[in-house]
C-alpha positions as CSV (number, residue, x, y, z in Angstrom):
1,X,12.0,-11.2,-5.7
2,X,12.1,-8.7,-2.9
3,X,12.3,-5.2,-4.7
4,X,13.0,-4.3,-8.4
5,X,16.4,-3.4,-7.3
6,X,19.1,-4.3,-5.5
7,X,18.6,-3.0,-1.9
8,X,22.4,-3.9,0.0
9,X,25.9,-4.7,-1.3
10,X,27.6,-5.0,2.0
11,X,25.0,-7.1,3.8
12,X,24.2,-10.4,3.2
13,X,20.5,-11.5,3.1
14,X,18.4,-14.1,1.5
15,X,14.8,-15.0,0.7
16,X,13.2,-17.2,2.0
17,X,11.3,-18.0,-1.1
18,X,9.8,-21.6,-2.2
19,X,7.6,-24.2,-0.1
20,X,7.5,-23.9,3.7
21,X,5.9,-26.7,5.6
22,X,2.0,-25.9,6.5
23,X,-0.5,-27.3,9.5
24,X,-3.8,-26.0,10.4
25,X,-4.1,-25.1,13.7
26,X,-6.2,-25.4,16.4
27,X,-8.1,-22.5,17.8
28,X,-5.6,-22.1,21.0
29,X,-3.0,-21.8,18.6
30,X,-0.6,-24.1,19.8
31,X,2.4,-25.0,17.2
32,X,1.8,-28.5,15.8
33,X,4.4,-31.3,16.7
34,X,3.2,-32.6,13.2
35,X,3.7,-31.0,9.3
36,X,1.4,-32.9,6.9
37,X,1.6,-30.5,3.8
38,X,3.8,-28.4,2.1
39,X,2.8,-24.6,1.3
40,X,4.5,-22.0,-1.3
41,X,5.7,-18.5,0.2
42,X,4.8,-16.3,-1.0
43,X,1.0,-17.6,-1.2
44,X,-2.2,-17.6,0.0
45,X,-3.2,-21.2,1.3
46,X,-6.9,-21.1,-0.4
47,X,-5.1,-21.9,-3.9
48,X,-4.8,-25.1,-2.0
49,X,-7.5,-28.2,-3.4
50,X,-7.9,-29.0,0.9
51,X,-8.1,-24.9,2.1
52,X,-9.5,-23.5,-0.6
53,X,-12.6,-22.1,1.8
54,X,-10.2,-22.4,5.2
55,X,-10.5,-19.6,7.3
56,X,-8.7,-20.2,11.1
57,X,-5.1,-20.6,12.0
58,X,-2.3,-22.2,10.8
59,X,1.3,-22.6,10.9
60,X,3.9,-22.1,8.4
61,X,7.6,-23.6,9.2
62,X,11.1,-23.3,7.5
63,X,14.6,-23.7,8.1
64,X,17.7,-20.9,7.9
65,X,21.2,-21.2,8.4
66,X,23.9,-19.1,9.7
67,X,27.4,-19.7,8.9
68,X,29.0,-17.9,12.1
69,X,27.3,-16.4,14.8
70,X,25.3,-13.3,14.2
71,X,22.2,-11.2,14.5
72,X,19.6,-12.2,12.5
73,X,17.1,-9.7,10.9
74,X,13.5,-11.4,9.8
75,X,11.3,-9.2,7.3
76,X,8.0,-10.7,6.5
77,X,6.4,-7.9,3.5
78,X,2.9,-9.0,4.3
79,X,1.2,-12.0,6.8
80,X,-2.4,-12.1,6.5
81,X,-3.8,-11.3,8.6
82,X,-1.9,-11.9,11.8
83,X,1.2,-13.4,12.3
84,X,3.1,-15.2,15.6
85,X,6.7,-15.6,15.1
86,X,8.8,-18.7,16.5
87,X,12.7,-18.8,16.6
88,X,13.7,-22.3,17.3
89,X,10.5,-22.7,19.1
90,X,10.6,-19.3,21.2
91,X,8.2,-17.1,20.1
92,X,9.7,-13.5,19.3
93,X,7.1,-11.5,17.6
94,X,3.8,-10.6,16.8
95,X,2.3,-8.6,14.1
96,X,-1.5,-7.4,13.4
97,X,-2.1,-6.4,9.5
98,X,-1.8,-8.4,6.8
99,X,-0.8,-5.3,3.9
100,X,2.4,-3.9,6.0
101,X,6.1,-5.3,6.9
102,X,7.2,-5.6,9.9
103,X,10.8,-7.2,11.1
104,X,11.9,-8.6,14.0
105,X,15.7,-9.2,15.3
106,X,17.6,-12.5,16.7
107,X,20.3,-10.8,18.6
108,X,22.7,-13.8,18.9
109,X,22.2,-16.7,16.6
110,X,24.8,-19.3,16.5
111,X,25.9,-20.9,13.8
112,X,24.0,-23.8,12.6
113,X,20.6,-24.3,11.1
114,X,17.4,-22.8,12.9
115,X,14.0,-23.3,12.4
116,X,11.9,-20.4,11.8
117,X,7.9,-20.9,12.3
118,X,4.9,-18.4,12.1
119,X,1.7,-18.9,13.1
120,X,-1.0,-17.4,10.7
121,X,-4.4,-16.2,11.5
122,X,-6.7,-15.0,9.0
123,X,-10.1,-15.9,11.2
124,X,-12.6,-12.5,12.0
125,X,-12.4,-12.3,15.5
126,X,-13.4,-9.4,18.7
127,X,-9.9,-8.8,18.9
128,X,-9.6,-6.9,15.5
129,X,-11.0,-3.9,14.6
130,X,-9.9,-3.5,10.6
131,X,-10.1,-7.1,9.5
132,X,-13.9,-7.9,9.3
133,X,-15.9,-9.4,6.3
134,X,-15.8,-7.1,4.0
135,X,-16.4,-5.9,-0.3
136,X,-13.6,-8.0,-0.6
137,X,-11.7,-11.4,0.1
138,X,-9.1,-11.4,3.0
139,X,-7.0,-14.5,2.1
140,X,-4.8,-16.5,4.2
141,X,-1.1,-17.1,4.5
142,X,2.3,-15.7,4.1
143,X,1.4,-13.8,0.7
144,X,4.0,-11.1,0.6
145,X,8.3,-12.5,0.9
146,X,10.2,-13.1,3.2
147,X,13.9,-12.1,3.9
148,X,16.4,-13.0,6.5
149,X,19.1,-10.6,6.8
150,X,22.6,-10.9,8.6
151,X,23.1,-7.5,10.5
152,X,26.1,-5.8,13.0
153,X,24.7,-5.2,16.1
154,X,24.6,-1.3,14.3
155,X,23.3,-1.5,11.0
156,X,20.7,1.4,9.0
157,X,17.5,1.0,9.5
158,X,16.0,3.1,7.1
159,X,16.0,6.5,5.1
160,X,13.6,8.7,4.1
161,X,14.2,11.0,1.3
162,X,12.3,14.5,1.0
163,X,13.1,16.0,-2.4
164,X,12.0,19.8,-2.9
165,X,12.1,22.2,-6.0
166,X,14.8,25.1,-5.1
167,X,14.8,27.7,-8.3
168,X,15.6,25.9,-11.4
169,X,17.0,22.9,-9.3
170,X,16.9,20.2,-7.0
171,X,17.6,20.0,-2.9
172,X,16.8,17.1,-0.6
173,X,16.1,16.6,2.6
174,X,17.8,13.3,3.7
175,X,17.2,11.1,7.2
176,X,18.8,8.1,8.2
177,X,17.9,6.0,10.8
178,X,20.7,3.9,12.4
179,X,20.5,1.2,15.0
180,X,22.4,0.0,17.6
181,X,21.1,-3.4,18.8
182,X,24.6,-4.1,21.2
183,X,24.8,-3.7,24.7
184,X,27.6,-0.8,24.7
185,X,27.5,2.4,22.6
186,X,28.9,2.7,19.5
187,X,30.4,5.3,17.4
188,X,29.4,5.4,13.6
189,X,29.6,7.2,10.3
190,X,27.8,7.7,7.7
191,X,28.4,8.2,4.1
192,X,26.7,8.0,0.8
193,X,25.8,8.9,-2.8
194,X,23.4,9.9,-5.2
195,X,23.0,10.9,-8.9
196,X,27.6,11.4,-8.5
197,X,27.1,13.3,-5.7
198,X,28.6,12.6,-2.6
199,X,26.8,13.0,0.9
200,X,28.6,13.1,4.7
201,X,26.4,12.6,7.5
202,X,29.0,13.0,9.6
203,X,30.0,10.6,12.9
204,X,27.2,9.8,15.9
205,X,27.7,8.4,19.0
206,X,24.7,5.8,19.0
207,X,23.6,4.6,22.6
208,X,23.1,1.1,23.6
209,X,19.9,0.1,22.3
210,X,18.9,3.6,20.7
211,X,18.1,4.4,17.8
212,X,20.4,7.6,16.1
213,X,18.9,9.7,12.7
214,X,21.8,11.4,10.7
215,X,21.0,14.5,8.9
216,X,21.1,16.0,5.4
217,X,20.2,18.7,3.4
218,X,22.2,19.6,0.2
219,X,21.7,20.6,-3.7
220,X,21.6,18.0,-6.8
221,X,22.8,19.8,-9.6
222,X,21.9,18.2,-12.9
223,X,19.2,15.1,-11.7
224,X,16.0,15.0,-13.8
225,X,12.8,14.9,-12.2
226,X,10.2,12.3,-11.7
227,X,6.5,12.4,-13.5
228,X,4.4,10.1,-15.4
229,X,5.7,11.5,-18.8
230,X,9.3,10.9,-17.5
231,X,9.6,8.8,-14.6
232,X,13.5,9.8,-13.6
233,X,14.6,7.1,-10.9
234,X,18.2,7.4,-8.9
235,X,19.7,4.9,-6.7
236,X,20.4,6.3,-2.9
237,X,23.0,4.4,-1.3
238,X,23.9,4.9,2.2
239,X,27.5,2.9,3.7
240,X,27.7,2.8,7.3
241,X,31.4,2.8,9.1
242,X,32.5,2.1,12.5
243,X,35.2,4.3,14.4
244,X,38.1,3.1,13.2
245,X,37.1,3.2,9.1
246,X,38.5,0.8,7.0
247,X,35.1,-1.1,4.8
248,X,32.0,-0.4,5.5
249,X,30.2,-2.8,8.3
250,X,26.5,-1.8,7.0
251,X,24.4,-0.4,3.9
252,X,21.0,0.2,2.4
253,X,20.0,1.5,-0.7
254,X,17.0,3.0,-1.8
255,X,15.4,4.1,-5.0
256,X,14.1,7.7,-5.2
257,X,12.7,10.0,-7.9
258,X,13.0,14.2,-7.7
259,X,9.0,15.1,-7.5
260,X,7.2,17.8,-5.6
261,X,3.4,17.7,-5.1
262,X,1.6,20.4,-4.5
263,X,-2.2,21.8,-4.1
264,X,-2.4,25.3,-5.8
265,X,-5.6,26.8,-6.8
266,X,-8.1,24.1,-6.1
267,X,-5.6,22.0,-9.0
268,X,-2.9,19.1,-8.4
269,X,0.5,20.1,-9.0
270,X,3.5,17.4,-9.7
271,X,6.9,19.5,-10.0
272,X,4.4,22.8,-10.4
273,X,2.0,21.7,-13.4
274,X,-1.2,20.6,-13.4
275,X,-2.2,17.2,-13.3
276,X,-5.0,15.3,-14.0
277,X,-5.4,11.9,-12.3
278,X,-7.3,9.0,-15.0
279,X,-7.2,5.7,-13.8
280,X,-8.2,2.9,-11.4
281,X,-8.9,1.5,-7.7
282,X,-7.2,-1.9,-7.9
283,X,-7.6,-4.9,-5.6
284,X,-4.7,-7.2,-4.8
285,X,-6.8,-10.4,-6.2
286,X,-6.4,-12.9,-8.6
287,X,-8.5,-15.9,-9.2
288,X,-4.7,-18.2,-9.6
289,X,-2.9,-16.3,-6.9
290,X,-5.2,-14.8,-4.4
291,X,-3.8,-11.5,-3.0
292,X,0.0,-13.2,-3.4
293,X,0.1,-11.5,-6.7
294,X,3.3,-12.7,-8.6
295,X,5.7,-10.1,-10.5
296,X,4.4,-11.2,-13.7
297,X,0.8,-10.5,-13.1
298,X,1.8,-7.2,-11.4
299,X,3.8,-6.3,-14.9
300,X,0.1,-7.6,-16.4
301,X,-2.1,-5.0,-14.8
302,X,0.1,-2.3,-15.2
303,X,-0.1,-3.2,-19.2
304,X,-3.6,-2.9,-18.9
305,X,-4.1,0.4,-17.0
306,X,-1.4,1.5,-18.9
307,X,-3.6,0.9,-22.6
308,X,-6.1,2.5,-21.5
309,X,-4.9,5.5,-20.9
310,X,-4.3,5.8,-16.9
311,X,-1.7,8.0,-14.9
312,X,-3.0,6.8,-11.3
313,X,-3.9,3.9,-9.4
314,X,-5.4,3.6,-5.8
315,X,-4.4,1.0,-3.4
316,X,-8.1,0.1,-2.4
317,X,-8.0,0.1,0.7
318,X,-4.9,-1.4,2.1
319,X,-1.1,-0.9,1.6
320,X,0.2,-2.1,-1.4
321,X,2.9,-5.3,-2.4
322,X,6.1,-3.0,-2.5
323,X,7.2,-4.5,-5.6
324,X,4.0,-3.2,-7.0
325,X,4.5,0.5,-6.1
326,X,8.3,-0.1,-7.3
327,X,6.8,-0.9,-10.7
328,X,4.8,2.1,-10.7
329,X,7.8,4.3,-10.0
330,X,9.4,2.6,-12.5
331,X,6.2,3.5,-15.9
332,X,5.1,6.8,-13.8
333,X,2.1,6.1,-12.5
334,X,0.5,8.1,-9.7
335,X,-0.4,6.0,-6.6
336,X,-3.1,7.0,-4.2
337,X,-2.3,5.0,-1.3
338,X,-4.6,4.3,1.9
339,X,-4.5,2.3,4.8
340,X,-6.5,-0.6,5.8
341,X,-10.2,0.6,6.9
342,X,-13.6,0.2,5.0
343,X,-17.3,0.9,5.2
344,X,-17.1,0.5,9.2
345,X,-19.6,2.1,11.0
346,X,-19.3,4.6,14.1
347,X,-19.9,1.5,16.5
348,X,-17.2,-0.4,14.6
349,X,-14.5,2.5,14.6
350,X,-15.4,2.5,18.7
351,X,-13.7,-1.0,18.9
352,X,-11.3,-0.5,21.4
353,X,-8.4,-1.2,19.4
354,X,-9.7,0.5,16.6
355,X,-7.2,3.6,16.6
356,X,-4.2,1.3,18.0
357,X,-4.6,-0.5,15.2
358,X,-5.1,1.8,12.9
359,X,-1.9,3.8,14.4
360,X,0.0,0.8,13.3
361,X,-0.9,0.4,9.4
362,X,-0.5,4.5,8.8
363,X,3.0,3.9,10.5
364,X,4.2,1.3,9.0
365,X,2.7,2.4,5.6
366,X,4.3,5.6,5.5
367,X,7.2,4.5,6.8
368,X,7.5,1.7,4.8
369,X,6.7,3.4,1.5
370,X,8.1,6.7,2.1
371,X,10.9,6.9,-0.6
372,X,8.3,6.3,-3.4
373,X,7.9,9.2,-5.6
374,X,5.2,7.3,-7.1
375,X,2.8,8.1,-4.3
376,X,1.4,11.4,-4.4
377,X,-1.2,10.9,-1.8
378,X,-1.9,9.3,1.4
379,X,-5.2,8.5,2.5
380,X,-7.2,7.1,5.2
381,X,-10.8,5.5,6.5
382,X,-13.0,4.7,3.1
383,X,-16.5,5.3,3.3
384,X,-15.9,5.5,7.4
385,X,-18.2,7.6,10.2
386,X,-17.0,10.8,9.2
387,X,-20.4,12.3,8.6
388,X,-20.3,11.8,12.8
389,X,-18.6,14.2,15.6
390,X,-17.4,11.0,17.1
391,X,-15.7,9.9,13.6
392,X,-14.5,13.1,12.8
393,X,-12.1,13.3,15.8
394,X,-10.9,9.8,14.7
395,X,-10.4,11.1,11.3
396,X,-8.1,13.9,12.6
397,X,-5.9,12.1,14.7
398,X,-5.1,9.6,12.1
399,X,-4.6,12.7,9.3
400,X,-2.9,14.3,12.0
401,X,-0.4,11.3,12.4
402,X,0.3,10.9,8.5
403,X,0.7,14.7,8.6
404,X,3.4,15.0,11.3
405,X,5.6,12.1,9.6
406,X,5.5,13.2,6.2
407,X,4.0,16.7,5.2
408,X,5.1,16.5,2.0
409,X,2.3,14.6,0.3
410,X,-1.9,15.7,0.1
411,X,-3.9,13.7,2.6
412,X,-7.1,12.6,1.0
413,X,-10.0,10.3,2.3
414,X,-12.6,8.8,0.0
415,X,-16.4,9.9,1.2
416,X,-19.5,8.4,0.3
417,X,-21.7,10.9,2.9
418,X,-22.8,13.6,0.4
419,X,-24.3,16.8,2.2
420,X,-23.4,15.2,5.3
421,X,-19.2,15.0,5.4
422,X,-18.3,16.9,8.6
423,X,-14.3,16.2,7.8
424,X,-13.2,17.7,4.6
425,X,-11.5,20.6,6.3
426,X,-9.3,18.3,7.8
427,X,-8.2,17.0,4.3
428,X,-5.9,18.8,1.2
429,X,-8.0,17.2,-1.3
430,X,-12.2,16.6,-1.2
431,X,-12.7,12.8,-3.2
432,X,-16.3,12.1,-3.3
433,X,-17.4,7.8,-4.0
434,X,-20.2,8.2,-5.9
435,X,-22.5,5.7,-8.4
436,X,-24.9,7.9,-10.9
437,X,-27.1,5.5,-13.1
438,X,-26.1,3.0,-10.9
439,X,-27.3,3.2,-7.1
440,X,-29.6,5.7,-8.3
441,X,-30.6,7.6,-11.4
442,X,-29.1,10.8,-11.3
443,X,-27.1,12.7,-13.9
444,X,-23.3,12.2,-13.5
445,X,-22.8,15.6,-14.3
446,X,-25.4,17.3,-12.4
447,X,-24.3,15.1,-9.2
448,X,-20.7,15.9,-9.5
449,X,-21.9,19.6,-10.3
450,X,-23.7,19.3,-6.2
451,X,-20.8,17.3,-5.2
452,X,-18.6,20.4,-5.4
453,X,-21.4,22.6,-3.7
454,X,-21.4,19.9,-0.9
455,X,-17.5,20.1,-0.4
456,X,-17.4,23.7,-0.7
457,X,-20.0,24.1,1.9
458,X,-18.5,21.7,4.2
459,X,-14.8,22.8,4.5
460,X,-13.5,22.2,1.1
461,X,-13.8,25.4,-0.5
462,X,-10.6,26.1,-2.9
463,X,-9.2,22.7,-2.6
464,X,-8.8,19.9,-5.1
465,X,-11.4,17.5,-5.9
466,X,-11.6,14.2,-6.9
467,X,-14.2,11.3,-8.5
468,X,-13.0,8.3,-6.5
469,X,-15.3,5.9,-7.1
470,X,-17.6,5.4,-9.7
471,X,-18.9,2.7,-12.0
472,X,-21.3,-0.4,-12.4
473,X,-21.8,-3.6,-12.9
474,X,-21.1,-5.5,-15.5
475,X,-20.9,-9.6,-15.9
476,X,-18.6,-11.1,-18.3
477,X,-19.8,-12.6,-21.3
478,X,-23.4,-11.0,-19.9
479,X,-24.5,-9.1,-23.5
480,X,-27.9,-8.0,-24.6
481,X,-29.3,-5.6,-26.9
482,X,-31.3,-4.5,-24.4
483,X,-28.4,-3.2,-22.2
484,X,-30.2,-4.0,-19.0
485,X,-28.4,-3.7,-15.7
486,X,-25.4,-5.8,-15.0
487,X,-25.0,-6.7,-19.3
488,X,-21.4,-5.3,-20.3
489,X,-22.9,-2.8,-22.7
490,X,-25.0,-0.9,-19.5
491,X,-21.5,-1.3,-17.8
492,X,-19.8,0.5,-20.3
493,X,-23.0,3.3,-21.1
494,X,-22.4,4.3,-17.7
495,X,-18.8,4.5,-17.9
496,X,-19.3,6.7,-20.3
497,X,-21.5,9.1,-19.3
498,X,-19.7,9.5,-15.8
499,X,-16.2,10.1,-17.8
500,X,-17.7,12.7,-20.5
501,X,-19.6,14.5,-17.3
502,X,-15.8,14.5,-15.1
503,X,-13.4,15.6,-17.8
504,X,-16.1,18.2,-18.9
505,X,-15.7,20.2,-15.6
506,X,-12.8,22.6,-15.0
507,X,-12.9,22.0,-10.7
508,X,-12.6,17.9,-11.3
509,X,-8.8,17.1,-10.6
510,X,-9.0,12.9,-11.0
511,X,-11.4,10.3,-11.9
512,X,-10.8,6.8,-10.4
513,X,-12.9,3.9,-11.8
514,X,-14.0,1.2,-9.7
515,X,-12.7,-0.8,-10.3
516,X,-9.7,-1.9,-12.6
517,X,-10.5,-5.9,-11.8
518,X,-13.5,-7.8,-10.5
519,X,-12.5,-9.2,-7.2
520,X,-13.3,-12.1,-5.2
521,X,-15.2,-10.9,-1.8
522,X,-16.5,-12.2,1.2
523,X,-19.6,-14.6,1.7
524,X,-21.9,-13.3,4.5
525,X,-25.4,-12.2,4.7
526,X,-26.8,-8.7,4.7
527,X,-25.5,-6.4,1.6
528,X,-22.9,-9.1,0.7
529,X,-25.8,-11.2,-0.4
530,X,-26.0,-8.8,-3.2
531,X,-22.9,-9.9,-4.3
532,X,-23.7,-12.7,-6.9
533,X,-21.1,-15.4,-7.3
534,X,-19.4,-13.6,-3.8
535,X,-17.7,-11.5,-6.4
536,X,-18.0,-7.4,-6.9
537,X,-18.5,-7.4,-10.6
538,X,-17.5,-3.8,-11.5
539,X,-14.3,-4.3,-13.0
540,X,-13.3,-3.3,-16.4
541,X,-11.6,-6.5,-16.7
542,X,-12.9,-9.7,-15.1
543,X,-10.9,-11.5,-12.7
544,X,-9.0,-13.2,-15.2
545,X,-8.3,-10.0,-16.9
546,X,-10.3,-10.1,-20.0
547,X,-11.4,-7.2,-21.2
548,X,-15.2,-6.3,-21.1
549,X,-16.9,-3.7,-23.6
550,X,-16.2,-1.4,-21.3
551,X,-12.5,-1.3,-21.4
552,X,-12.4,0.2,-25.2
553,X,-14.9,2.9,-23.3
554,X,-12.4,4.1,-21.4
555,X,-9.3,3.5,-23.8
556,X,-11.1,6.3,-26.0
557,X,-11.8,8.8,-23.4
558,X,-8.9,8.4,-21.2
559,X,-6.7,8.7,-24.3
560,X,-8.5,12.1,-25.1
């Protein structure tokens, strides 16, 4: 399954779904002449008895075939955590990030059957900046799918949809990026429609090997709008034509909701009333699955979230499985999503192919996700060096990059610095990772009470503020009357007291627990030997998702 709906009519694609043949690799990273085992795709090769602690390279290796001779478009959703690309031995590509897309084209394939190979490398090395041992497990292999596409050497790229409240209705601000791959320019048009209403872009003259974006900005009388009490969805369909008209040669369609967020008077708007955000971060992890999470689990945690009484998710702290945020624009719930970046320090964000790389995930995030009305906000860095004047010049050149491709969303980042942020001016809405009665004894209420006074002080006077991490340990199956740390019942005491003190205050605009799942993390030394069982235990359900005490904690205060 690629997307929850169907995303072309005119062109043809497949995916590349099922087992691909699987090698280790040597360090050098040289393609083996030899397969000796078979691999599913998606997957993550640690649910395999012989990998289940491999870290290194390997190679994956399928077959496609073409019935004519055409141009071939490749989409791989998500290779962790760096991918090499091989076309009939002929390597075309090369990706870095394992939680974003990326595509690559075969200009001229013949007919016949090709063999398609990827090199995977999910090993920490100097050359990478974001993927380090971290508060969680970075798994190896092709975990996201895979599609192979058949394109015209001019074909639509992508759109991106800006919807905007005019008066009592609906306008949108429509872009569509089309391609031409040939070697000779091309004249195209473009039509399409949306909620019965049709939509010319007009004709372009597309250069050789340029890329042309087609224009539109028009009224939608009678669409509903998109919230999490009424998550309205309509299907965006875009036909591409050549000169001379007849069918269309090309098309993509993409689901879109009408939603507006705004920040108003230090408050959260979604289509001009106040929100308040209850839920979850959420890791892509799963003890039978790894980060390849399959639909059916997806469908599972949103069941969950959903019984207890959240609106909101957060993608912690990487992209998200698109099928994931289409099922969350599907039951209306909010999605705070951030790229990939954790707890590095200022000599870590100095890496010299720290922003580069960075540059790549917020592009091809928003990009990529764009069109979701499900995400509200974009964030960046968790728990980063902004408290430093080197950091907080990184901070605003990466907000400043989200900014200038989509300024229709709040820009958040999740601090952990206290009196000591230097960046929430640079941000729409303050969110504070804090751990009362956890890392320390003090009074959820009387923290988040100097929280605000910390924000204020710092930049963040008037704007929106959110509780985005909070919670505690808690061991499943651990009980004791005598509630000591890490038993469910301390787990679920602190829960408590953190929600009561959040939904008590007026300035408080979201509370995200973390975290909706205990998650599988890295084994190292230092902190991560605090870890017991290489597992961050503050999920409300365990990895399996069983409940703990603490999820009926929640159930009863979020459902307030």
């Amino acid at each position: 399954m690629i997307r929850l709906f169907q995303t072309n009519v005119v062109r043809k694609l497949k995916e590349l779904e099922g087992d691909w043949d699987f090698q280790p690799v040597e360090a050098d990273g040289t393609l083996p002449s030899e397969y000796r085992y078979r691999m599913p795709v998606p997957g993550c090769w640690e649910m395999h008895p012989r990998f289940d602690v491999y870290r290194g390279k390997a190679a994956y290796r399928t077959t496609v075939q073409t019935a004519k001779k055409t141009a071939l478009r490749l989409t791989f959703k998500g290779v962790s955590h760096t991918a090499e690309v091989y076309f009939d031995g002929e390597k075309i590509a090369e990706h870095y990030n394992a939680y974003t897309a990326f595509s690559v084209i075969v200009p001229e394939a013949d007919a016949g059957t090709h063999d398609v190979a990827v090199l995977v490398d999910n090993s920490f090395n100097d050359a990478s900046a974001l993927h380090v041992p971290n508060d969680y497990f970075t798994y190896g292999g092709i975990i996201r799918p895979v599609v192979v596409e058949e394109i015209p050497d001019t074909f639509i790229e992508r759109i991106e949809f800006i919807p905007s409240m005019a008066g009592s209705g609906w306008q949108a601000s429509i872009n569509v990026y089309v391609r031409n791959i040939g070697n000779k320019d091309t004249e195209a048009e473009l039509r399409g429609t949306l909620a019965g209403t049709s939509i010319h872009m007009g004709k372009r003259l597309i250069p050789a090997g340029q890329t042309a974006v087609f224009h539109a900005n028009q009224m939608f009388n009678g669409v509903n709008a998109w919230s999490n009490a009424a998550p309205n969805l309509y299907l965006l369909q875009m036909q591409l034509y050549s000169a001379s008209g007849g069918e269309p040669v090309d098309d993509l369609i993409e689901r879109v909701g009408f939603r507006e967020v705004t920040t108003h008077n230090g408050k959260i708007q979604i289509n001009g009333e106040d929100i308040m955000l209850k839920g979850f971060n959420r890791h892509e992890d799963h003890p039978l699955a790894g980060a390849a999470i399959p639909y059916q689990l997806m469908v599972k945690d949103v069941e969950l979230m959903v019984d207890m009484g959240a609106n909101t998710v957060r993608t912690s702290h990487y992209p998200n499985d698109e099928r994931f945020l289409d099922l969350c624009d599907e039951r209306g719930i909010y999605v705070w999503e951030e790229n990939h970046a954790r707890g590095l320090s200022l000599e870590q964000m100095k890496h010299p192919n720290f922003m580069k790389q960075c540059e790549g995930c917020n592009r091809e995030m928003v990009e990529q996700h764009y069109n979701h009305p499900s995400i509200i906000i974009w964030a960046i860095l968790n728990e980063c060096a902004s408290d430093t004047p080197e950091g907080r010049e990184m901070y605003k050149a990466q907000l400043e990059q989200i900014r200038s491709m989509d300024q229709s969303r709040p820009l958040t980042f999740a601090s952990h610095h206290r009196d000591k942020e230097l960046c929430f001016d640079l941000a729409d809405i303050v969110s504070f990772n804090l751990y009362p009665l956890w890392y320390g004894e003090e009074d959820p209420g009387e923290l988040c009470d100097q929280a605000r006074k910390w924000a204020d002080e710092a930049g963040g006077l008037g704007k929106p503020m959110i509780m985005s991490e909070f919670g505690a340990d808690g061991y499943y199956g651990l009980r004791d009357p005598a509630r000591f740390k890490g038993t469910e019942e301390r787990q679920a005491d602190i829960i408590r007291r953190n929600i009561v003190a959040y939904q008590a205050r007026p300035f408080i605009s979201g509370m995200l627990i973390w975290q909706f799942c205990d998650c599988k993390v890295t084994e190292g030394n230092g902190w991560l030997l605090s870890r017991a069982g290489t597992q961050n235990s503050k999920g409300i359900v365990d990895r399996y998702r069983r409940p703990k005490l603490s999820y009926d904690t929640v159930k009863s205060l979020f459902h307030l």
